[in-house]
Every structure is written in structure tokens, then in C-alpha cells.
C-alpha positions as CSV (number, residue, x, y, z in Angstrom):
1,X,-8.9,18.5,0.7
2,X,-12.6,19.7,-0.3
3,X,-15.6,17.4,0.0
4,X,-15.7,16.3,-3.7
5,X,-12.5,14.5,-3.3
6,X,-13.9,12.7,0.0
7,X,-16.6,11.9,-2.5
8,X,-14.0,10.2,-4.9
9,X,-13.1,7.5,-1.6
10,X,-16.8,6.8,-0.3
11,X,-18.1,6.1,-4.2
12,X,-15.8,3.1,-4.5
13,X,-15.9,2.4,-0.8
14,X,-19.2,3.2,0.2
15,X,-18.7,1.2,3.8
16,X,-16.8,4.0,5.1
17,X,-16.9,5.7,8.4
18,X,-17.3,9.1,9.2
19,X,-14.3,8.6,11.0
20,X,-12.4,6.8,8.5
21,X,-13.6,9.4,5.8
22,X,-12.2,12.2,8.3
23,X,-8.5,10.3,8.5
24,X,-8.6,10.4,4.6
25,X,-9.4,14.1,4.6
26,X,-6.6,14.6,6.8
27,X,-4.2,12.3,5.4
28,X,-4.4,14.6,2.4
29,X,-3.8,17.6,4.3
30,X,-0.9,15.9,5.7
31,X,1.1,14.9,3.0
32,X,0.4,18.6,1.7
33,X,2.4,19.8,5.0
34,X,4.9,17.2,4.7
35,X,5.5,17.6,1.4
36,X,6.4,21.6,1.8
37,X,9.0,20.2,4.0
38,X,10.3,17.1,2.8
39,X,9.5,15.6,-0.8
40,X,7.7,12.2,0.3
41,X,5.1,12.7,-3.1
42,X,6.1,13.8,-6.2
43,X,5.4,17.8,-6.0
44,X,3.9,17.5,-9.9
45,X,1.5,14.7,-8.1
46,X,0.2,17.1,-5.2
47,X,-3.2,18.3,-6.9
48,X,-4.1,14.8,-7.8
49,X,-2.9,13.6,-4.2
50,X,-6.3,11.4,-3.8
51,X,-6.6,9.5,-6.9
52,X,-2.9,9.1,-7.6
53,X,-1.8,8.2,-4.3
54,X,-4.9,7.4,-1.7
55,X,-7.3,5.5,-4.4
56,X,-4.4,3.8,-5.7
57,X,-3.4,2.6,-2.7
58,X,-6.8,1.3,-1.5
59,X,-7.1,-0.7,-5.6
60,X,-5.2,-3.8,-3.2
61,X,-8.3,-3.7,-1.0
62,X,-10.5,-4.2,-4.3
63,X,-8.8,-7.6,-5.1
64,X,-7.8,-8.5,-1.3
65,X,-10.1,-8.3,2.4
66,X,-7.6,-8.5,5.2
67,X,-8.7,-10.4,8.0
68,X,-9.2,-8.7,11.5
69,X,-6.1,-10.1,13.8
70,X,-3.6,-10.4,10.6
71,X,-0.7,-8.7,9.7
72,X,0.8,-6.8,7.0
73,X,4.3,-5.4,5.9
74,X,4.4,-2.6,3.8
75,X,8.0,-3.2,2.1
76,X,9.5,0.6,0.7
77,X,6.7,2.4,1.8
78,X,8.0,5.6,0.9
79,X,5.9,8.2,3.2
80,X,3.4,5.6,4.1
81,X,2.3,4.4,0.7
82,X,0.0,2.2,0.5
83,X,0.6,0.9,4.3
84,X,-1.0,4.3,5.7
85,X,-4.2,4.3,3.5
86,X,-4.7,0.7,4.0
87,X,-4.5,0.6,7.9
88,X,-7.1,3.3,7.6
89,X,-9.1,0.6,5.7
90,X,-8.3,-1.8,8.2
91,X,-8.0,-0.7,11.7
92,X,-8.4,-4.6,12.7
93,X,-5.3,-5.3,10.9
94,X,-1.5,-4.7,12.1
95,X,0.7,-2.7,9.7
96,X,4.3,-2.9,9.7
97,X,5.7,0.2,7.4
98,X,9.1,-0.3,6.7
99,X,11.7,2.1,4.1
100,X,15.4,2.5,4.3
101,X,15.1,6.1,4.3
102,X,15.0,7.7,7.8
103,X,13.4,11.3,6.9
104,X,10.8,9.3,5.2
105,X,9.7,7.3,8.1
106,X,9.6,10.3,10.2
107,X,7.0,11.5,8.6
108,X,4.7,8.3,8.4
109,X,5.2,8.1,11.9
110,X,4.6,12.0,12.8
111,X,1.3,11.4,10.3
112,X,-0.1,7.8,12.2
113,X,0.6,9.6,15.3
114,X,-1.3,12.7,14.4
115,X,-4.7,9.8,12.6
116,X,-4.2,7.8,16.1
117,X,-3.6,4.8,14.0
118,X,-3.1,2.6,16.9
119,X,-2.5,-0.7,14.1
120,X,0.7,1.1,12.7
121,X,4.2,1.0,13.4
122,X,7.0,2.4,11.4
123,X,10.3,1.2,11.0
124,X,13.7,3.0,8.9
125,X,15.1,-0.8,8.0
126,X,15.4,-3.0,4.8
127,X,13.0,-5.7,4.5
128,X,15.7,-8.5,4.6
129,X,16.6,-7.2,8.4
130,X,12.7,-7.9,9.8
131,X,12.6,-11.1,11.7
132,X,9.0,-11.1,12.4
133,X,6.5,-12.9,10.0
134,X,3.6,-11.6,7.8
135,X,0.1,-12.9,6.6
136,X,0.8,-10.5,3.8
137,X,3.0,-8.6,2.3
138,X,2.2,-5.0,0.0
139,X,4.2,-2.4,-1.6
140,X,4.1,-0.1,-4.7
141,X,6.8,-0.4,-7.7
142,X,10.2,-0.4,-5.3
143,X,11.4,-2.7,-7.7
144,X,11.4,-5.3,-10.4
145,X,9.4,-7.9,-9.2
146,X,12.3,-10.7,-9.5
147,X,14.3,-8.8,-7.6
148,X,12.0,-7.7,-4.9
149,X,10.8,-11.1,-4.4
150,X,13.9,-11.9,-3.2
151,X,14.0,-9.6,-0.2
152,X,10.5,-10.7,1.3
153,X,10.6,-14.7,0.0
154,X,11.5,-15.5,4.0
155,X,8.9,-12.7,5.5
156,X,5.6,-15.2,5.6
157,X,4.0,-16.6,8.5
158,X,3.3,-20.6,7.1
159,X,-0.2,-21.2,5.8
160,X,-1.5,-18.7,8.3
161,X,-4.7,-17.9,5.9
162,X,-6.9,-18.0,2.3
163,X,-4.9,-15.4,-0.4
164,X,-1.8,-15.4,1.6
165,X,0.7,-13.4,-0.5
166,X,1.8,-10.3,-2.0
167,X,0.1,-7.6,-3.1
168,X,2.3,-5.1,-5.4
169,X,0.9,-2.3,-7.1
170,X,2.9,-1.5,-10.3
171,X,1.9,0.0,-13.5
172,X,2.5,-0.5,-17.6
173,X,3.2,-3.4,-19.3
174,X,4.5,-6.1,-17.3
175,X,4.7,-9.0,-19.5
176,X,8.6,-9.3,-19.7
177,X,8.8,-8.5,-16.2
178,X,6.7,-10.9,-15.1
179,X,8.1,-13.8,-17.4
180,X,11.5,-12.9,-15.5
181,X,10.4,-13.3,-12.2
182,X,9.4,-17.1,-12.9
183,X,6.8,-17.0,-10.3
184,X,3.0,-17.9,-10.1
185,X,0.7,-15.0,-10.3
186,X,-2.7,-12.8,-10.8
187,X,-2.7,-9.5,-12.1
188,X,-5.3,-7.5,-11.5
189,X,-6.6,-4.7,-13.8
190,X,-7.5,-2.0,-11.6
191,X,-9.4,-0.4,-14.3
192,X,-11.7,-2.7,-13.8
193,X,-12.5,-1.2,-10.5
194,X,-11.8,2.4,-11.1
195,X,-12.9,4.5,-13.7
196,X,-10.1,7.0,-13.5
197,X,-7.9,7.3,-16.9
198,X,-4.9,7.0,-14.2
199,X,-6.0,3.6,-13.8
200,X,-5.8,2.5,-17.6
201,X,-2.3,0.7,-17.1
202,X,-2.2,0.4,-13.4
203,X,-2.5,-3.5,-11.8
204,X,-1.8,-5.4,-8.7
205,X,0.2,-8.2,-8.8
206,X,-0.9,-11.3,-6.6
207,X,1.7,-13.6,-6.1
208,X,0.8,-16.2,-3.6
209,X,2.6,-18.0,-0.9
210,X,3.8,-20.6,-2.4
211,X,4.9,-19.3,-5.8
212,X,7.2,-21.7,-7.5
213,X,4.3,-24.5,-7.0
């Protein structure tokens, strides 16, 4: 990962750390050894590894500040997607990375290990089998939202803070889905934040804690 791409992080999050803009570096390098080994990231995606994967994982952090001392489940994370970029974002903030795919999981926990993110853990389970509670809850396009909504309805703490809710990233239009899913929500254009043609149909959908209200 050369500087320039650094560059793409610290112009839309200028607060970053030297040590928070190393772990990005590095995150990159790691999904590119990862990925030789196991396919976590589309291999067509690999050259745009930063914008399509990193950036869009930090757009939740443009609509949503995480509190220091809360906690997050990231729900199908994949290979640590967006739990891993977030927590980066967040050291203050616990992450709870959970996917049904064991190989997959490996690797997010091989890669937190290897960033010392000391906020991480990283569980090979479904959503429905977590018994502990969340301030929030993120994930990227796992599923329709009807459906997915069902798996993480029961996974709040109760009226623990401001914007409690989910965060899911998901892309094109979402008007039917959305309609389906009978629940309150925000979408956020993240073209409004990034500038990136990738970003021209890309959103995060807020949907609070109390939905059906």
C-alpha cells in the first residue's frame, strides 16, 4: 500500500494517528496476504482494496461517532468488514466480529492479532446464537434488510445511548427493499461525503432502536 492511498484515509479523516494511519497501511497489506491464500475480498477488488473496502467501511463513521465504553457487533463480517476498519477508528469502542464461516474468521483474528487491536474479538457463530447485548449493531449487504433485521431485532442493550441502532452499508436502489422491511429509517448518501464514483449509489441505512415506533 503506497503513501497516496494512505492519503485517500487522512483526506476524509484528517484526525488520524500516525499509528492509526500505520494499521490502515497494514491492514491493506494484510488482506493482500490473506487473500493469496484464502478469498476473504473479491480478487477483481484487490487494486482498489482502500476505497472499495477500507473507505467504505469507515462511510458509517461519517453519519455515526461511537462512544468511548460502547459496543458494537459486526453481523457477517466477512474477513473483518467493516468491524476491522472501524475498531481501528475507534480503539475506545468494543467490536464483536461475528460470520458463520470459520476460515473467514481465522483470518480477522490472525489480522487483529498481527494490528494489536486489543478492542476486537472474533467469533465463527450466527448472529441469532450471541447472547450478549449491543449499543450498535453494523454490517455490509449480508442480506435483505427484512430479513436481516430479524436476526439482530433481540441483540440491543435498552436505551443504552443517542443514535442507538443499525448501521448497514448497502448499495443501489433500495426503495422496494426498504418499503419491505416496514421499519423506520435514514439513509445516508455516502456520496455526500466521498467523492469517489464508487460512492454514487452506495448508502448507510440507519435504522434505529426502536423501529416499528
Amino acid at each position: 500500500m503506497n503513501a497516496q492511498s494512505v492519503d485517500i484515509l487522512t483526506h476524509y479523516f484528517p484526525d488520524l494517528t500516525p499509528e492509526q494511519q500505520q494499521q490502515f497501511a497494514r491492514l491493506a497489506e494484510l488482506y493482500v496476504e490473506w487473500n493469496s491464500k484464502i478469498n476473504v475480498i473479491s480478487r477483481k477488488d484487490m487494486d482498489n482494496i482502500v476505497v472499495h473496502h477500507l473507505l467504505h467501511s469507515l462511510g458509517i463513521a461519517k453519519v455515526v461517532q461511537f462512544p468511548a465504553g460502547t459496543s458494537v457487533m459486526d453481523v457477517g463480517t466477512g474477513g473483518g468488514l467493516p468491524g476491522l476498519p472501524l475498531a481501528i477508528l475507534f480503539p475506545e469502542v468494543k467490536f464483536h466480529l461475528v460470520d458463520s464461516i470459520g476460515k473467514k474468521i481465522h483470518v480477522v483474528q490472525e489480522i487483529a492479532q498481527e494490528l494489536r487491536l486489543h478492542n476486537v474479538k472474533a467469533t465463527h457463530t450466527r448472529a441469532e446464537q450471541v447472547h450478549e447485548k449491543y449499543d450498535f449493531i453494523v454490517s455490509r449487504a449480508v442480506a435483505r434488510l427484512a430479513t436481516f433485521y430479524q436476526w439482530i431485532q433481540f441483540s440491543y442493550k435498552k436505551d443504552s445511548v443517542p443514535g442507538q441502532g443499525l448501521y448497514y452499508l448497502k448499495g443501489g436502489d433500495l426503495t422496494e427493499e426498504l418499503a419491505e422491511s416496514g421499519l423506520v429509517h435514514k439513509v445516508f448518501d455516502l456520496s455526500s461525503y466521498f467523492q469517489e464514483d464508487f460512492f454514487e449509489t452506495k448508502k448507510v441505512v440507519f435504522v434505529p432502536l426502536h423501529p416499528t415506533a
